[in-house]
Biotite code that builds the C-alpha atoms (Angstrom):
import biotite.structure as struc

atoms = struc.array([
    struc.Atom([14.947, 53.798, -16.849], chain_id="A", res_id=1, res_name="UNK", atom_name="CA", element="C"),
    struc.Atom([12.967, 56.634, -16.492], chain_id="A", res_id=2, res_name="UNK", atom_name="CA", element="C"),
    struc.Atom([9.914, 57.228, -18.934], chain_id="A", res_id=3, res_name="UNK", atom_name="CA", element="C"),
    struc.Atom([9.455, 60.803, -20.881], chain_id="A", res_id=4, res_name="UNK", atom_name="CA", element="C"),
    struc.Atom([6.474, 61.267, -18.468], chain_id="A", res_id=5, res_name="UNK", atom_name="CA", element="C"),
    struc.Atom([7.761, 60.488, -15.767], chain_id="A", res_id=6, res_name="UNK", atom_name="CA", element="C"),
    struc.Atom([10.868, 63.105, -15.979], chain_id="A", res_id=7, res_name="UNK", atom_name="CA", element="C"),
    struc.Atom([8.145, 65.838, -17.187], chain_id="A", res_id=8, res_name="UNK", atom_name="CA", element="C"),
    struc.Atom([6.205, 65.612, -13.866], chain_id="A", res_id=9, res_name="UNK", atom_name="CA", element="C"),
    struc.Atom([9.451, 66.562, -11.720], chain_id="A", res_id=10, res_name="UNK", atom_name="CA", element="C"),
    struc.Atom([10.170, 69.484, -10.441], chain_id="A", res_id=11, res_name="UNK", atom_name="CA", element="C"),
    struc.Atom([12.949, 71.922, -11.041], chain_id="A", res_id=12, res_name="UNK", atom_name="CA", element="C"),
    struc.Atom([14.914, 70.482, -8.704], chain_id="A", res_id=13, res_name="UNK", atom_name="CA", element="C"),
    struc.Atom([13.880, 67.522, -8.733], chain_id="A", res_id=14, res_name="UNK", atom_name="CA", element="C"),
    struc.Atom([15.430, 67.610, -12.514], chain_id="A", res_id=15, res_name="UNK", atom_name="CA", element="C"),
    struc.Atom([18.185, 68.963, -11.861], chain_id="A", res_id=16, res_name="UNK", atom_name="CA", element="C"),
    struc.Atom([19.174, 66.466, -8.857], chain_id="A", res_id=17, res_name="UNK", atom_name="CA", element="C"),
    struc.Atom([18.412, 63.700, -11.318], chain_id="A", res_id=18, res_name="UNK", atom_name="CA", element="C"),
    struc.Atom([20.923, 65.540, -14.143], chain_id="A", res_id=19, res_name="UNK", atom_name="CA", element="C"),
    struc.Atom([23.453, 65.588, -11.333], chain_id="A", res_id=20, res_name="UNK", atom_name="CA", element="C"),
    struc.Atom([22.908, 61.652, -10.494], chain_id="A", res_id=21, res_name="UNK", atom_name="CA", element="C"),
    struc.Atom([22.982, 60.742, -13.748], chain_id="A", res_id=22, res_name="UNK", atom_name="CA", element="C"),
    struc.Atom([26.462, 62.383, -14.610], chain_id="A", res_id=23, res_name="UNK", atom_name="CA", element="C"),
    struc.Atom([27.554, 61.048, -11.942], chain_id="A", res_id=24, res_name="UNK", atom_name="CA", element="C"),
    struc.Atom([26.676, 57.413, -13.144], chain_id="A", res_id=25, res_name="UNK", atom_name="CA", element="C"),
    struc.Atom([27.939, 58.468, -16.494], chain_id="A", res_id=26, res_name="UNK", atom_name="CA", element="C"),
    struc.Atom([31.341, 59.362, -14.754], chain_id="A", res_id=27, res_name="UNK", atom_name="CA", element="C"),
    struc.Atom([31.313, 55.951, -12.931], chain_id="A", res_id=28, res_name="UNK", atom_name="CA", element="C"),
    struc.Atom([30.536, 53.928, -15.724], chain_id="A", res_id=29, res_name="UNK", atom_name="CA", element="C"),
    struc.Atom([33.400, 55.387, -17.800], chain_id="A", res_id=30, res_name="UNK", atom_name="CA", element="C"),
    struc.Atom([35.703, 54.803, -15.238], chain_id="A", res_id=31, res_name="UNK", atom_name="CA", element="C"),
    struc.Atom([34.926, 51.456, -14.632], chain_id="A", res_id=32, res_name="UNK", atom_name="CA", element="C"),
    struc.Atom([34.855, 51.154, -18.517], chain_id="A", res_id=33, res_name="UNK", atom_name="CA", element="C"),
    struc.Atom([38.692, 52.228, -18.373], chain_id="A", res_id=34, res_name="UNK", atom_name="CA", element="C"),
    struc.Atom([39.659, 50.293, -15.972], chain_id="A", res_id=35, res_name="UNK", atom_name="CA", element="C"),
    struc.Atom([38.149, 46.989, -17.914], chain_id="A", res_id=36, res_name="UNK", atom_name="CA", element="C"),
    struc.Atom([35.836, 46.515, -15.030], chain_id="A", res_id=37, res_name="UNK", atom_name="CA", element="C"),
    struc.Atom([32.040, 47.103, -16.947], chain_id="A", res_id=38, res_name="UNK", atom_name="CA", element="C"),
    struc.Atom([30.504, 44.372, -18.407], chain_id="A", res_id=39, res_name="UNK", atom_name="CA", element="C"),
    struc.Atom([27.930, 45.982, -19.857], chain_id="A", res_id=40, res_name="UNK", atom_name="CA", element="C"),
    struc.Atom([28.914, 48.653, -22.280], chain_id="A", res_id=41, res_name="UNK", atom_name="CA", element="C"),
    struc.Atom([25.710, 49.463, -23.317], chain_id="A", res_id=42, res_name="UNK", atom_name="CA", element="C"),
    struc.Atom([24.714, 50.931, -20.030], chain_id="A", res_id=43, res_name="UNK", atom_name="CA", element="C"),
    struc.Atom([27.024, 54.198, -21.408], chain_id="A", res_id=44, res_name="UNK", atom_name="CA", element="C"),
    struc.Atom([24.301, 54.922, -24.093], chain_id="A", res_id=45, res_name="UNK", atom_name="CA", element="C"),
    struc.Atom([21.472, 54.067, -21.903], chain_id="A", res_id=46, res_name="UNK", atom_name="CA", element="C"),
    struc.Atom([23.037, 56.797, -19.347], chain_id="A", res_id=47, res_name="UNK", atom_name="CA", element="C"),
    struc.Atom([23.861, 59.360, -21.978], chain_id="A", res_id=48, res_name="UNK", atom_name="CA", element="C"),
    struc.Atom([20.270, 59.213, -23.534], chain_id="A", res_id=49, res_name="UNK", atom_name="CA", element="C"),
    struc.Atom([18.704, 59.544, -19.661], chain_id="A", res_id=50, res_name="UNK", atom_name="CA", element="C"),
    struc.Atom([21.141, 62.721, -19.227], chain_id="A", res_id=51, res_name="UNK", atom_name="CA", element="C"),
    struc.Atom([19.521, 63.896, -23.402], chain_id="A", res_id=52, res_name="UNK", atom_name="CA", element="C"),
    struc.Atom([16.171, 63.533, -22.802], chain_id="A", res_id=53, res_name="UNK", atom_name="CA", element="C"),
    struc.Atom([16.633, 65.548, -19.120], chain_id="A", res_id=54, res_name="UNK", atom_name="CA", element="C"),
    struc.Atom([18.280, 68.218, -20.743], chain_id="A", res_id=55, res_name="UNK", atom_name="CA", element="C"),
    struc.Atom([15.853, 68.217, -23.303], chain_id="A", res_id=56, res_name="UNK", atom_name="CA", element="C"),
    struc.Atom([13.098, 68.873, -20.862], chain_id="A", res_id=57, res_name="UNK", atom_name="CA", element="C"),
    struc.Atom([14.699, 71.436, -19.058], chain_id="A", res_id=58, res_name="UNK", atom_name="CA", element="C"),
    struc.Atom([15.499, 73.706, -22.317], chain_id="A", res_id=59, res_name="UNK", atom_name="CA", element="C"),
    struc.Atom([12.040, 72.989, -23.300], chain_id="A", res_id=60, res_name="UNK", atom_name="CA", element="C"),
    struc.Atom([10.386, 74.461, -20.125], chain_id="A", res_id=61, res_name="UNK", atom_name="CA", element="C"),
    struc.Atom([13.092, 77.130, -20.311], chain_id="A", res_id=62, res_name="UNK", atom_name="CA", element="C"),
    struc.Atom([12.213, 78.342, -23.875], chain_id="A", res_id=63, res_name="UNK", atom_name="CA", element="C"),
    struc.Atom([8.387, 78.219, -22.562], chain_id="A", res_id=64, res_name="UNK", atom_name="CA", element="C"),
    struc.Atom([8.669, 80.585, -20.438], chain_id="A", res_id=65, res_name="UNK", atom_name="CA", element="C"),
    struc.Atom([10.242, 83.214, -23.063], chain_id="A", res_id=66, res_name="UNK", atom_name="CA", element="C"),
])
């Protein structure tokens, strides 16, 4: 898991490739969660807060520069 600092130092792009990887785990997780295959359901919250915080960061540097 990624730490608040950590995800401020990215990049742009470096964010934004880690948004995309993370809904993409998000989208594997809840398949696997459908299809009664994931043992560990509380890897869905620990995705959906990684994807929160991201986004978080990104709308913060976004309202900076206004």
């Amino acid at each position: 898991m990624m730490r608040v600092e950590k995800i401020r130092a990215l990049k742009a792009k470096e964010l934004t490739k880690q948004l995309d990887d993370a809904y993409q785990e998000l989208f594997n997780l809840r398949f696997r969660h459908s299809t009664r295959q994931l043992a560990n359901y509380s890897e869905l919250g620990k995705v959906r807060r990684k994807i929160a915080r991201i986004k978080t960061i990104m709308h913060e540097r976004e309202r900076g520069r206004k």
